[in-house]
C-alpha positions as protocol buffer text, in pm:
chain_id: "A"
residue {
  index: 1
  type: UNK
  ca { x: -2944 y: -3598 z: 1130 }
}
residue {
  index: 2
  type: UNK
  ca { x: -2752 y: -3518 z: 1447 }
}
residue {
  index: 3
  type: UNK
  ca { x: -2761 y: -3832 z: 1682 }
}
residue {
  index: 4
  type: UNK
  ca { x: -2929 y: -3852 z: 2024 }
}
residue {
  index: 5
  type: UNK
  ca { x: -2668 y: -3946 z: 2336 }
}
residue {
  index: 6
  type: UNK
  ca { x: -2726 y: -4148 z: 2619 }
}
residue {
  index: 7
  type: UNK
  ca { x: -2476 y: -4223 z: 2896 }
}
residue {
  index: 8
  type: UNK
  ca { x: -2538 y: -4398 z: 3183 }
}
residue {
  index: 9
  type: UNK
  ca { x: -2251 y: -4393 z: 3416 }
}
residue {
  index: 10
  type: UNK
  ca { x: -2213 y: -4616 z: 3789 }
}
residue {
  index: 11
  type: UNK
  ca { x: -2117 y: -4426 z: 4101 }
}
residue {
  index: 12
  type: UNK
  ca { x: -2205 y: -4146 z: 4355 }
}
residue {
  index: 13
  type: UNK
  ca { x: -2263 y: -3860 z: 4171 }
}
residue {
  index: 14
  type: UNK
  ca { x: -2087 y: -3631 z: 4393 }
}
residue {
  index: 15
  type: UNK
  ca { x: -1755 y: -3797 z: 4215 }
}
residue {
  index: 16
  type: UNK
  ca { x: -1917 y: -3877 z: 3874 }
}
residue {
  index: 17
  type: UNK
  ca { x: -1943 y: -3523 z: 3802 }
}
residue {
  index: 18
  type: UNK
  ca { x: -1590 y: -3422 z: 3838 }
}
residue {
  index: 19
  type: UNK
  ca { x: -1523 y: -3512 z: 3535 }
}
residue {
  index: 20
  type: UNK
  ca { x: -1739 y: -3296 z: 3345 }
}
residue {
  index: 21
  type: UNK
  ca { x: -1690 y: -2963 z: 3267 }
}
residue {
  index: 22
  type: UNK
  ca { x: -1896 y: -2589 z: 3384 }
}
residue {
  index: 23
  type: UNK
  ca { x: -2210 y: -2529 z: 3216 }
}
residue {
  index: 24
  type: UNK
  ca { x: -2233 y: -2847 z: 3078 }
}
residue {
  index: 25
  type: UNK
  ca { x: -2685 y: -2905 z: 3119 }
}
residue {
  index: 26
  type: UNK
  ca { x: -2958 y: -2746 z: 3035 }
}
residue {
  index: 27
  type: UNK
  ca { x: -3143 y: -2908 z: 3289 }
}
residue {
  index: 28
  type: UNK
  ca { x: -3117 y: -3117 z: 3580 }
}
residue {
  index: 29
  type: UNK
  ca { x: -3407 y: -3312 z: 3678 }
}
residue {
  index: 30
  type: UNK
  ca { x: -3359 y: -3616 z: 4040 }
}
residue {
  index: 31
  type: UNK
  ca { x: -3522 y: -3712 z: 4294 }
}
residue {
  index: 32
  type: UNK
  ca { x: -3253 y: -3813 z: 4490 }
}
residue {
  index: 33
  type: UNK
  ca { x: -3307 y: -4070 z: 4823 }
}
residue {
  index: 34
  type: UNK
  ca { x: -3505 y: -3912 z: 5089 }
}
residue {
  index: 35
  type: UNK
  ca { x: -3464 y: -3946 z: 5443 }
}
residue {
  index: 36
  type: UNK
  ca { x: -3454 y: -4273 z: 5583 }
}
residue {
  index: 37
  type: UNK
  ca { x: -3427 y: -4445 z: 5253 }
}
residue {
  index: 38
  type: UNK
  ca { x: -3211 y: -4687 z: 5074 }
}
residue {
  index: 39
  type: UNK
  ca { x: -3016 y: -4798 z: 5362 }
}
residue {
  index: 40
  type: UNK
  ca { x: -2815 y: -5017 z: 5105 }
}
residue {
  index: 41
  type: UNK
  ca { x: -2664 y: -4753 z: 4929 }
}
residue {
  index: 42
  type: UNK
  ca { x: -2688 y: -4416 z: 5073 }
}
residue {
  index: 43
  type: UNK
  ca { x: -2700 y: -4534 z: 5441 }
}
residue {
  index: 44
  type: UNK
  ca { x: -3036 y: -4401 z: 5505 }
}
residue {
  index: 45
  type: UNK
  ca { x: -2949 y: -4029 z: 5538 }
}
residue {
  index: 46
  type: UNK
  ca { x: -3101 y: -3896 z: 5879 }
}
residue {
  index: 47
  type: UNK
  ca { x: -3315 y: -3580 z: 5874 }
}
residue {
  index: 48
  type: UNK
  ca { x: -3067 y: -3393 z: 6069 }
}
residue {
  index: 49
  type: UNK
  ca { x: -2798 y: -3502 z: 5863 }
}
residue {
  index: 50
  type: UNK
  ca { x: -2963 y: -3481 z: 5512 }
}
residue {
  index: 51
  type: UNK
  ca { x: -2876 y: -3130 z: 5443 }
}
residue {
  index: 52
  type: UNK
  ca { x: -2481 y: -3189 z: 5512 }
}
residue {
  index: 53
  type: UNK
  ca { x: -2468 y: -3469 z: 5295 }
}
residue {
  index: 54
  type: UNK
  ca { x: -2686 y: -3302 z: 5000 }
}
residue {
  index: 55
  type: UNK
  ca { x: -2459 y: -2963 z: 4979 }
}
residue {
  index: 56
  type: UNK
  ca { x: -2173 y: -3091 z: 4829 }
}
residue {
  index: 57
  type: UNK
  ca { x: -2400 y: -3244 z: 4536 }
}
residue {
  index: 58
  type: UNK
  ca { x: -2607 y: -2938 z: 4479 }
}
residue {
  index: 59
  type: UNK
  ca { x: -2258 y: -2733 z: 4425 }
}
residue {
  index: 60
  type: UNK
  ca { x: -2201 y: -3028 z: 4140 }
}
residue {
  index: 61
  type: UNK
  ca { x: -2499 y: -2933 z: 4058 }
}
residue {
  index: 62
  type: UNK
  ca { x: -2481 y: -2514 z: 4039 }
}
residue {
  index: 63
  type: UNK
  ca { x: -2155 y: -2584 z: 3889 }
}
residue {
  index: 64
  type: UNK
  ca { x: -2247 y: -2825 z: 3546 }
}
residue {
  index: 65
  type: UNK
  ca { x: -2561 y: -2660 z: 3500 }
}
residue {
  index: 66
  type: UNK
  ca { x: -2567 y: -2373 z: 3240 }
}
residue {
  index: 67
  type: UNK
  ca { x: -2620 y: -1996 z: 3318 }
}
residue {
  index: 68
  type: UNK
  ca { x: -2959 y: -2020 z: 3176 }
}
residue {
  index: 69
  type: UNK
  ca { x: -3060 y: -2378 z: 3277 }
}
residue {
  index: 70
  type: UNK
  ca { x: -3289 y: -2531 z: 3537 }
}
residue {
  index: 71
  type: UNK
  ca { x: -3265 y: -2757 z: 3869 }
}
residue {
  index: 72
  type: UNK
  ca { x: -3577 y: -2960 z: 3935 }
}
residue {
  index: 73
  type: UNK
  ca { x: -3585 y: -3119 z: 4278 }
}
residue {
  index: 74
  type: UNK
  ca { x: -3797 y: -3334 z: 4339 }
}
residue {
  index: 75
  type: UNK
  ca { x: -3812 y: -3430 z: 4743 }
}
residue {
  index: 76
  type: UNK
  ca { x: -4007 y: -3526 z: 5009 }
}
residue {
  index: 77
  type: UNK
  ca { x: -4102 y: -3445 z: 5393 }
}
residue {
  index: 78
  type: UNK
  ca { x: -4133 y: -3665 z: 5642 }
}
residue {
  index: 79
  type: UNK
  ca { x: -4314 y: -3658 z: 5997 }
}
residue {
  index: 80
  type: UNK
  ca { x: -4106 y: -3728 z: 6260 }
}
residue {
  index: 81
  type: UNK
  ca { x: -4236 y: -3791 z: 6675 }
}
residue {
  index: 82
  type: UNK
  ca { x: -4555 y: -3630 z: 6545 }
}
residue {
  index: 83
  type: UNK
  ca { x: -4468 y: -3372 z: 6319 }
}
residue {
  index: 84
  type: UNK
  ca { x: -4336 y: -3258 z: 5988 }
}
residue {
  index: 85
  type: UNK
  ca { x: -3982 y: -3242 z: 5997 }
}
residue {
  index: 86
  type: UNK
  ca { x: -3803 y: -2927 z: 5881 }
}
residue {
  index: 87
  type: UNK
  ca { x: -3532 y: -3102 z: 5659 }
}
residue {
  index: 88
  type: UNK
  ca { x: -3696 y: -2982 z: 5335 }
}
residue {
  index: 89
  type: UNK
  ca { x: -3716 y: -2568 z: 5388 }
}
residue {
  index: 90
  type: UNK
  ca { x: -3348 y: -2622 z: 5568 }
}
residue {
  index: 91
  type: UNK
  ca { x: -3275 y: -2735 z: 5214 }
}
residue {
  index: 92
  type: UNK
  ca { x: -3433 y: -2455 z: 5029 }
}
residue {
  index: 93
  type: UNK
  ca { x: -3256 y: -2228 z: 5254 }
}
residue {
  index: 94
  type: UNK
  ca { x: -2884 y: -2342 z: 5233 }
}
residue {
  index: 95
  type: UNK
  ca { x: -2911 y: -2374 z: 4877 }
}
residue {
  index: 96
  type: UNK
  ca { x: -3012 y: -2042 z: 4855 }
}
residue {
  index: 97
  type: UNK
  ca { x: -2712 y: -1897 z: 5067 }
}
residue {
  index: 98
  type: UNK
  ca { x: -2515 y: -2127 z: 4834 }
}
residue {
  index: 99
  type: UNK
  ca { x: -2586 y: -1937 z: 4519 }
}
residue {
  index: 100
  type: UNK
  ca { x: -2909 y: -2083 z: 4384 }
}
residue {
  index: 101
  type: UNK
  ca { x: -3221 y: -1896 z: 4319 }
}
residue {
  index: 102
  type: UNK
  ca { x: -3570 y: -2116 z: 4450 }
}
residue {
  index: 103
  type: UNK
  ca { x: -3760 y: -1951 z: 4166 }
}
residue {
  index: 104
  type: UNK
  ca { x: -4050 y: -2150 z: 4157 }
}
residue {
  index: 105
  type: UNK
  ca { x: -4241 y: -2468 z: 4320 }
}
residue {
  index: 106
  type: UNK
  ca { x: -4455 y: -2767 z: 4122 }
}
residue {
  index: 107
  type: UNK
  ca { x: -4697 y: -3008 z: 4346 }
}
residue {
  index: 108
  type: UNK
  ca { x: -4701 y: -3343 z: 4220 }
}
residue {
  index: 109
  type: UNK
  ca { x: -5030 y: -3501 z: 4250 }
}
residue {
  index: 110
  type: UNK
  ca { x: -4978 y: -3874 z: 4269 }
}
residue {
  index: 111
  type: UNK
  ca { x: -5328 y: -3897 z: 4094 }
}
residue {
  index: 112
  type: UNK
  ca { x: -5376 y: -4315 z: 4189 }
}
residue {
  index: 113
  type: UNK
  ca { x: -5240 y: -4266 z: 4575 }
}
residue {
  index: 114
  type: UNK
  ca { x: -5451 y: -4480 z: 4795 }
}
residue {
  index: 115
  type: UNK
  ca { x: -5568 y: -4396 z: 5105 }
}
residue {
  index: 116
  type: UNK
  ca { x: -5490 y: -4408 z: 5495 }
}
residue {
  index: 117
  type: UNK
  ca { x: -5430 y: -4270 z: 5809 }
}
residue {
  index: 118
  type: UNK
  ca { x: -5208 y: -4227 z: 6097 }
}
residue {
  index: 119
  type: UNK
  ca { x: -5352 y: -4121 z: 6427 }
}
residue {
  index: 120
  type: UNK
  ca { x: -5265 y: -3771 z: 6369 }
}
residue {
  index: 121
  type: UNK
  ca { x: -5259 y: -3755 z: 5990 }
}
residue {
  index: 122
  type: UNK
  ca { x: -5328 y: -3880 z: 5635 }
}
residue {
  index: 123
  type: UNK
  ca { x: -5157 y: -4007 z: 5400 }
}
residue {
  index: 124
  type: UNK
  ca { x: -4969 y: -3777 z: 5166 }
}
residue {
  index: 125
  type: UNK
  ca { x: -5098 y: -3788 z: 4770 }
}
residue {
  index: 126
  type: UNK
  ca { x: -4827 y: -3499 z: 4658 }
}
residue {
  index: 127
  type: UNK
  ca { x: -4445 y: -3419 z: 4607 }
}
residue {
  index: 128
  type: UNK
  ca { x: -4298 y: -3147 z: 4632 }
}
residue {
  index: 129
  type: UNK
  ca { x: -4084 y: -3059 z: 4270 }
}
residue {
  index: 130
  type: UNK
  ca { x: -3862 y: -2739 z: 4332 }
}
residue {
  index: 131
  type: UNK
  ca { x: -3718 y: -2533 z: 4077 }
}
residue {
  index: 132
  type: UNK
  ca { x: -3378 y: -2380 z: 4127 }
}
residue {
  index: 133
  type: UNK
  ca { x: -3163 y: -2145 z: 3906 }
}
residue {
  index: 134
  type: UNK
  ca { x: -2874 y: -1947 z: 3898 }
}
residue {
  index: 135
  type: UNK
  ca { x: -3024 y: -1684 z: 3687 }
}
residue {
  index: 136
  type: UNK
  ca { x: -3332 y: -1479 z: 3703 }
}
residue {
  index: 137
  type: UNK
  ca { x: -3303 y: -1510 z: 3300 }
}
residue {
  index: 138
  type: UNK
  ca { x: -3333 y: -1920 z: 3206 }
}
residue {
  index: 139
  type: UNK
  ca { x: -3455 y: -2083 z: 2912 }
}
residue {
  index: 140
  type: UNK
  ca { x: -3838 y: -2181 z: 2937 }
}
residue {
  index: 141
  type: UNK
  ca { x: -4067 y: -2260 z: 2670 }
}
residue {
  index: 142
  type: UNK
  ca { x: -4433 y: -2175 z: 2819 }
}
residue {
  index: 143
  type: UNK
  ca { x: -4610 y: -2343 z: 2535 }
}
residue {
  index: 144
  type: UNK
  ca { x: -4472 y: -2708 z: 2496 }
}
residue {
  index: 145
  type: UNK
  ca { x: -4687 y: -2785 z: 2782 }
}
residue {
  index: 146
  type: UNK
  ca { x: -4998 y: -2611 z: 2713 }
}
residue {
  index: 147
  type: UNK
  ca { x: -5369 y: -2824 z: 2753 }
}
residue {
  index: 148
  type: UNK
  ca { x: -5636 y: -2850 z: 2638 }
}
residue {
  index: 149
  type: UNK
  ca { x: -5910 y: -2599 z: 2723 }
}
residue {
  index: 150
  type: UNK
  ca { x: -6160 y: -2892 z: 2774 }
}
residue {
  index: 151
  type: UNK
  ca { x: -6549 y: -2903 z: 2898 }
}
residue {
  index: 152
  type: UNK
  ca { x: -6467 y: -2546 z: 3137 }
}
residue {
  index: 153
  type: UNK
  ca { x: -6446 y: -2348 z: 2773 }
}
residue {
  index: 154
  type: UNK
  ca { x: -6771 y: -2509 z: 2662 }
}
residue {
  index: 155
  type: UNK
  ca { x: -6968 y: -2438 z: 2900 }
}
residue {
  index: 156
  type: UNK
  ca { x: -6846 y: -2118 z: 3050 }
}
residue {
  index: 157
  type: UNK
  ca { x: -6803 y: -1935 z: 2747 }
}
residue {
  index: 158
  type: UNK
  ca { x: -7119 y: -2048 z: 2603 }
}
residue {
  index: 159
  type: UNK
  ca { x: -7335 y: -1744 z: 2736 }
}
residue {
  index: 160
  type: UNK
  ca { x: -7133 y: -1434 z: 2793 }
}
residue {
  index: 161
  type: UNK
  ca { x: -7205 y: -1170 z: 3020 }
}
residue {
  index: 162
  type: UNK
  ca { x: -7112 y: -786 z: 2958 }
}
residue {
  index: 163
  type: UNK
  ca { x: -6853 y: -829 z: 3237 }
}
residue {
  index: 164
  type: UNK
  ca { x: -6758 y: -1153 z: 3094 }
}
residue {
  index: 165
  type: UNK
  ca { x: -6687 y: -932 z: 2734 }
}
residue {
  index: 166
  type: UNK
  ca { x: -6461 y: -650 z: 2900 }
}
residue {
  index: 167
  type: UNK
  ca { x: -6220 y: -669 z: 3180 }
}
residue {
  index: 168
  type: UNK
  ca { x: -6414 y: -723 z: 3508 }
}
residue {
  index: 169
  type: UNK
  ca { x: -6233 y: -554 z: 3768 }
}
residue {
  index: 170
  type: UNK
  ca { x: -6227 y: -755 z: 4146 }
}
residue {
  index: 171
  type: UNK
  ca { x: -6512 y: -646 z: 4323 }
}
residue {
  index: 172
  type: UNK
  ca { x: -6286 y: -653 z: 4644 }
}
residue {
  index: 173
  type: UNK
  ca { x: -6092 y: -406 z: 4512 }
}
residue {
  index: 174
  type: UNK
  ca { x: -5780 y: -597 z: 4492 }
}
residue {
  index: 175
  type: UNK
  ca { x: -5708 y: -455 z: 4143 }
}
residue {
  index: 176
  type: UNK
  ca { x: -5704 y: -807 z: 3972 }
}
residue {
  index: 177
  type: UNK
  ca { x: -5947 y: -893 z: 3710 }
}
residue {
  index: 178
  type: UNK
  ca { x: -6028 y: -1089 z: 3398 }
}
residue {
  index: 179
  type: UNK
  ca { x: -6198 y: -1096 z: 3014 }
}
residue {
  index: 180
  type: UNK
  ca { x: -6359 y: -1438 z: 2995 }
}
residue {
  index: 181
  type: UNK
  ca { x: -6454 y: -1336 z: 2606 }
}
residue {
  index: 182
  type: UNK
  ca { x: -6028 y: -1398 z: 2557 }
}
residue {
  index: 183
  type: UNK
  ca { x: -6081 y: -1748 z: 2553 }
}
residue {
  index: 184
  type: UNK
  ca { x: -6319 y: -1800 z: 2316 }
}
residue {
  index: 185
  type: UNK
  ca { x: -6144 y: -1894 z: 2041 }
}
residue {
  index: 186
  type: UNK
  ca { x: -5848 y: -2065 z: 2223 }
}
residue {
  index: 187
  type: UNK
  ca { x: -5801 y: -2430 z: 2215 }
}
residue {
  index: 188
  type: UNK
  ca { x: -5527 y: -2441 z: 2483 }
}
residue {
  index: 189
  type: UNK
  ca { x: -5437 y: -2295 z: 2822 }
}
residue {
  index: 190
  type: UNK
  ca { x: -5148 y: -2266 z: 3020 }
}
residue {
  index: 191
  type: UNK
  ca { x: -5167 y: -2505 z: 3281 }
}
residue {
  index: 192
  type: UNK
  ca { x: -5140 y: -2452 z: 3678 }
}
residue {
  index: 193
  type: UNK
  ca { x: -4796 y: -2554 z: 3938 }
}
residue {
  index: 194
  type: UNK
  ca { x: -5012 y: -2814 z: 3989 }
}
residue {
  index: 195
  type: UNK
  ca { x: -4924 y: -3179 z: 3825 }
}
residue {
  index: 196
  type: UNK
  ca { x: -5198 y: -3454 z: 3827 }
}
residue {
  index: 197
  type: UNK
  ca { x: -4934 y: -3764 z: 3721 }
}
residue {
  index: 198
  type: UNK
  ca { x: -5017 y: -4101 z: 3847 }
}
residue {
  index: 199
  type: UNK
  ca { x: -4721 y: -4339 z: 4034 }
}
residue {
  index: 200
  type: UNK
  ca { x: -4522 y: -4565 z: 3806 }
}
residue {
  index: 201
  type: UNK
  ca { x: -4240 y: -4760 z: 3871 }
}
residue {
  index: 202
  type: UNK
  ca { x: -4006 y: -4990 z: 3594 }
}
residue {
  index: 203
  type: UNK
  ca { x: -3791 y: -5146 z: 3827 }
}
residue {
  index: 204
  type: UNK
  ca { x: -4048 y: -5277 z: 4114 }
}
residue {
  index: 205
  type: UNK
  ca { x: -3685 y: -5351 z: 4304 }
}
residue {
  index: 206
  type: UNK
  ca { x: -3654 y: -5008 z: 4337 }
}
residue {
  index: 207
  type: UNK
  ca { x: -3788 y: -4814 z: 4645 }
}
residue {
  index: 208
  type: UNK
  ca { x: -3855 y: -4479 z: 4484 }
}
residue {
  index: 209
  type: UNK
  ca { x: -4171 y: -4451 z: 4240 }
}
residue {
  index: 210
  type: UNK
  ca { x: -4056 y: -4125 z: 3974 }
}
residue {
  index: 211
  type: UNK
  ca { x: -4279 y: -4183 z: 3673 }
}
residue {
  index: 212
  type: UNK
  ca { x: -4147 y: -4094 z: 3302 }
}
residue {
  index: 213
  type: UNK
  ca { x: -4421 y: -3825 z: 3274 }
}
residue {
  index: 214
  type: UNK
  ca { x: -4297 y: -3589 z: 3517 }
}
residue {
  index: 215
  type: UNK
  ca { x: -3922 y: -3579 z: 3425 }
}
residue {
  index: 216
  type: UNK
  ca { x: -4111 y: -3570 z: 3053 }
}
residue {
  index: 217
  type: UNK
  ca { x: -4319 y: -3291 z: 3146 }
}
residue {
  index: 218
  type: UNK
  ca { x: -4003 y: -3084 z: 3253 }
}
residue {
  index: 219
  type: UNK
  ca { x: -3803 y: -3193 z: 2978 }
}
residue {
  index: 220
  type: UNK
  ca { x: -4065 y: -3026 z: 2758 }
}
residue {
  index: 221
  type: UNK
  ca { x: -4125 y: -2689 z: 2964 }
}
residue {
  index: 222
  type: UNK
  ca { x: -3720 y: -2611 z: 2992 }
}
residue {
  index: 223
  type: UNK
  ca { x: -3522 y: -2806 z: 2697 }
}
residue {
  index: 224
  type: UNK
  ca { x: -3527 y: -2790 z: 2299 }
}
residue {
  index: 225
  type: UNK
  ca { x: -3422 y: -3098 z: 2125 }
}
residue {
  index: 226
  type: UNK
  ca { x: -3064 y: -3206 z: 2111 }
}
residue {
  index: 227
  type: UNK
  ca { x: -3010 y: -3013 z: 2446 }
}
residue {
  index: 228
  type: UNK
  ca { x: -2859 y: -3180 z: 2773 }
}
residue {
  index: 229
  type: UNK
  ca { x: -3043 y: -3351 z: 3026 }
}
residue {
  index: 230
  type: UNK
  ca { x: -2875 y: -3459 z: 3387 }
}
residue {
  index: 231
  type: UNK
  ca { x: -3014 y: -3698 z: 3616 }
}
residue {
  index: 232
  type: UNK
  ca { x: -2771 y: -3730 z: 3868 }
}
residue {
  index: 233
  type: UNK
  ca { x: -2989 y: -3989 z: 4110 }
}
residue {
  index: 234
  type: UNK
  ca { x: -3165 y: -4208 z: 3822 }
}
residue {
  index: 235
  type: UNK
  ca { x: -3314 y: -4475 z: 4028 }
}
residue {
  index: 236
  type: UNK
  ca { x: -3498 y: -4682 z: 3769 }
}
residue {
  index: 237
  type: UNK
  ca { x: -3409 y: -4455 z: 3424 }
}
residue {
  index: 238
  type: UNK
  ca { x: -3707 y: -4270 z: 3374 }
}
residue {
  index: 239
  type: UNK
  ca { x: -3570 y: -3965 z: 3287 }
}
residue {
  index: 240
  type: UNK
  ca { x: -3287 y: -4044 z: 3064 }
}
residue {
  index: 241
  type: UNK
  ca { x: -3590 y: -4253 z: 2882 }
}
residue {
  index: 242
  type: UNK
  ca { x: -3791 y: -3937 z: 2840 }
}
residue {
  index: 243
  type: UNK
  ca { x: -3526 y: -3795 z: 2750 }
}
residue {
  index: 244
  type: UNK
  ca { x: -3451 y: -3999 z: 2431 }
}
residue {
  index: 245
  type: UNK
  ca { x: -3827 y: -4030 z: 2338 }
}
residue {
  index: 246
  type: UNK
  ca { x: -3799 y: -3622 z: 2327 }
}
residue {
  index: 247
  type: UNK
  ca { x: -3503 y: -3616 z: 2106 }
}
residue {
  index: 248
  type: UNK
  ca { x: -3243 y: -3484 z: 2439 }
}
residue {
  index: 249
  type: UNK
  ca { x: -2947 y: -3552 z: 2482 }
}
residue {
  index: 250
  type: UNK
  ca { x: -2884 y: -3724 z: 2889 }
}
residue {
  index: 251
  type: UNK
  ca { x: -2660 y: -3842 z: 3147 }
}
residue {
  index: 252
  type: UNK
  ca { x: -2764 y: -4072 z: 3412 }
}
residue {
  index: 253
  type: UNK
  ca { x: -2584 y: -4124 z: 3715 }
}
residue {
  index: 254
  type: UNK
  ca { x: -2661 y: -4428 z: 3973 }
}
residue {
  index: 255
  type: UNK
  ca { x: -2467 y: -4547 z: 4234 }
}
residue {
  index: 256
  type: UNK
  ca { x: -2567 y: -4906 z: 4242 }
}
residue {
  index: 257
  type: UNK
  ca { x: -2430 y: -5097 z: 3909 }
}
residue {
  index: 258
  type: UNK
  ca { x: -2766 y: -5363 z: 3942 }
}
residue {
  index: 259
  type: UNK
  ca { x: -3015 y: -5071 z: 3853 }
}
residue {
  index: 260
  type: UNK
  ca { x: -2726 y: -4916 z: 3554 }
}
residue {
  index: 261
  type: UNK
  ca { x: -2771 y: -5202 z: 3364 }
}
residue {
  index: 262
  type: UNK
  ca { x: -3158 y: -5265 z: 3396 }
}
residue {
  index: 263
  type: UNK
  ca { x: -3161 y: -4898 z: 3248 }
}
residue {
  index: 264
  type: UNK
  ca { x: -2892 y: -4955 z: 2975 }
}
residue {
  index: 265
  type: UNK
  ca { x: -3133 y: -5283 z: 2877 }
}
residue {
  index: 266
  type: UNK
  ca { x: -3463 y: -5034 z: 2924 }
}
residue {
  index: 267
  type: UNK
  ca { x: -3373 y: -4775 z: 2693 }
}
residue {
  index: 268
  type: UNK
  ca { x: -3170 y: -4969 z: 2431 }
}
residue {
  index: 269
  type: UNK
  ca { x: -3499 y: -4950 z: 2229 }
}
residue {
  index: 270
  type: UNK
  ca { x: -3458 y: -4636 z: 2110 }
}
């Protein structure tokens, strides 16, 4: 029985990773500081700034991750003198011109956000979670994160139409159209971008809330047992934990020692 590895290593990852080699994860799943945030260790990167300091990371990043791996980003906008600031799609843009492929986007729906307002907004109850690659062909494995078809099979498919038993062609014309009848027998569907996960957080000193079921729902969708997960901002450990329940392989990388060794006592469990 091959044996699961954990490392947890202390420091910025933009020097951390230097000492591994090319291609070396199949995935790489952070949500590194936002804007404005931990002032202790990062400073408190300022919007206008944020994409400066983040490109020499994300080049780590293209460079470590395999040909057929996958970047997850999760990040945050912020509003700024009474609107969104544009830090975010800067992001997406640079990193394209710097060789990665934005190939698809996942909303996080923090499911138990409370409520509240600003005078010109409301509060925000989602994340964004980007996916980057550097190939149009990467490993992804559709049905590890199937669901279950639920109450909507039960009662839509329990009286079928004729349309609903052939392919019923978009009355708009748009060419698109469906054959309800399909699902009948099917227990599971694919599920939506869409991610209903509520907020957790291990280390309540810790100013960023990632909960273990969304690195654990990526860990699923684009790695196979024994493969190689990277989490080069690990905050409070939650991925490197999902990663061992899942049988992965990980390296975490956090840059203040305090929160290293609440996640070496966290996952020394398993």
């Amino acid at each position: 029985m091959e044996l699961i590895k954990t490392e947890i290593l202390t420091g910025d990852c933009l020097e951390v990773l230097q000492d591994f080699a090319d291609d070396s994860f199949d995935l790489i799943v952070t949500s590194p500081p936002y804007v404005d945030r931990r002032n202790k260790t990062y400073g408190g990167i300022k919007p206008d700034k944020y994409v400066e300091w983040f490109l020499p990371r994300s080049a780590e990043f293209l460079r470590v991750l395999k040909q057929d791996g996958t970047f997850i980003l999760n990040i945050k906008e912020k509003a700024i003198n009474g609107e969104r600031h544009t830090y975010v799609i800067e992001l997406i843009l640079a990193m394209r011109q710097q060789g990665w492929l934005w190939t698809e986007e996942f909303v996080w729906h923090k499911k138990n956000c409370y409520p509240g307002k600003w005078p010109n907004r409301f509060r925000d109850a989602w994340e964004r979670c980007l996916q980057f690659n550097k190939s149009k062909k990467f490993k992804m494995y559709q049905e590890a994160v199937m669901v279950p078809m639920g109450d909507w099979a039960k009662t839509r498919l329990r009286n079928l139409s004729d349309t609903d038993k052939t392919r019923d062609n978009s009355k708009v014309g748009s060419g698109f159209g469906k054959n309800v009848s399909k699902w009948l027998k099917r227990e599971k569907a694919y599920p939506t971008n869409v991610l209903h996960f509520a907020t957790e957080c291990y280390n309540r000193n810790h100013s960023a809330v990632f909960p273990k079921a969304l690195p654990e729902w990526f860990i699923k969708l684009f790695t196979q047992e024994h493969d190689w997960v990277l989490d080069p901002f690990l905050g409070s450990g939650s991925t490197c934990e999902a990663a061992q329940e899942l049988n992965r392989n990980s390296v975490g990388i956090e840059i203040l020692p305090e929160y290293c060794e609440l996640v070496k006592k966290r996952i020394s469990n398993y």
